[in-house]
C-alpha positions as CSV (number, residue, x, y, z in Angstrom):
1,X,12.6,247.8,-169.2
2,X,12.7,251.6,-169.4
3,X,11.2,253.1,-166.3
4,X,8.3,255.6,-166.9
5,X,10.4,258.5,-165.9
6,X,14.9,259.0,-165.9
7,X,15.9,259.5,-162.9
8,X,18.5,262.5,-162.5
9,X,21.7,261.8,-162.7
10,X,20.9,259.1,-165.3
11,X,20.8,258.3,-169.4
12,X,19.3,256.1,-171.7
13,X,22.3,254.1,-173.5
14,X,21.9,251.1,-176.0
15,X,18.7,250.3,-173.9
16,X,20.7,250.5,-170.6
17,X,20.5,253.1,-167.6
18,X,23.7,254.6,-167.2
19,X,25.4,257.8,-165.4
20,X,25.2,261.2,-166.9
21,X,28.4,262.6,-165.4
22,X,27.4,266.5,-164.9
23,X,23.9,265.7,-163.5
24,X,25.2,262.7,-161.4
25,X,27.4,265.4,-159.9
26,X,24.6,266.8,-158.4
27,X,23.1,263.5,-157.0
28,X,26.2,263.0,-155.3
29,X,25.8,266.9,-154.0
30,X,22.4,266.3,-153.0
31,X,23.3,262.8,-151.0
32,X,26.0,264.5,-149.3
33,X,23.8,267.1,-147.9
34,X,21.0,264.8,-147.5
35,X,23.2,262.3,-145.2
36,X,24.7,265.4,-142.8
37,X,21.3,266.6,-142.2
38,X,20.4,269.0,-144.3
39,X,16.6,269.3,-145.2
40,X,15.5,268.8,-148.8
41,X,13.9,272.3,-148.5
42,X,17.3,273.8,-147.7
43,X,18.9,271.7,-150.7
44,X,16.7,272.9,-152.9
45,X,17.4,276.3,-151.8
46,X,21.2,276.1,-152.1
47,X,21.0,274.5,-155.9
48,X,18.6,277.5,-156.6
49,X,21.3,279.7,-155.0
50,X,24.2,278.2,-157.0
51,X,21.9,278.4,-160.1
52,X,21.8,274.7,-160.5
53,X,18.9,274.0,-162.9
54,X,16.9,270.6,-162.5
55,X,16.9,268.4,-165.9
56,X,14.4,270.9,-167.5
57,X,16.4,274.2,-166.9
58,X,13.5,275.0,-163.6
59,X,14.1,275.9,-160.1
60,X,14.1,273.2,-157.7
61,X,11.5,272.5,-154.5
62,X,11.7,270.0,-152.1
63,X,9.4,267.6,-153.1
64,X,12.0,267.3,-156.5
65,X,15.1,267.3,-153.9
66,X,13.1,264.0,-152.8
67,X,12.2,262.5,-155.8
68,X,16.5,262.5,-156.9
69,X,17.0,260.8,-153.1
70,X,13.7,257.8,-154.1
71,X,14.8,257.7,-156.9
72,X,18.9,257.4,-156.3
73,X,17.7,254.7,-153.5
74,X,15.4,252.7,-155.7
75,X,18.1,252.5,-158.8
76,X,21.0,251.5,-156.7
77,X,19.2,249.1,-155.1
78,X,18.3,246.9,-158.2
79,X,22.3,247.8,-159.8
C-alpha cells in the first residue's frame, strides 16, 4: 500500500518504496546531524545555506527537517 505522502529520500518502483540515491544523500546528511546534536532548526538552515532544495525546489524549516527524521524512523522500521 502506497503511503499518502513519499517520504524524502524515497521512490515509487513497480509498486515498491525504494531509495532515490541523490535525495537519500540528504537523509543520510540530515541523520548525521540530527544524531550529533544539531537542532532541526540549524539543519534546515545549513541545507538552505548549501542551497539544498526540499523535493519541491523550496527552502527548508524545521518542522520539514522533522518530518524527513518521522518519516526515515517510521520506514525503516517496517523494512
Amino acid at each position: 500500500m502506497r503511503p499518502p505522502v513519499l517520504p524524502y529520500g524515497y521512490d515509487w518502483l513497480d509498486g515498491k518504496l525504494v531509495v532515490d540515491p541523490k535525495e537519500y544523500r540528504v537523509v543520510q546528511k540530515i541523520l548525521r546531524l540530527w544524531q550529533n546534536g544539531k537542532s532541526a532548526r540549524l539543519i534546515a538552515d545549513l541545507l538552505n545555506q548549501q542551497n539544498i532544495p526540499t523535493r519541491m525546489g523550496k527552502q527548508w524549516f524545521h518542522s520539514s527537517v522533522n518530518a524527513v527524521i518521522k518519516r526515515h524512523q517510521q520506514t525503516t522500521a517496517k523494512t
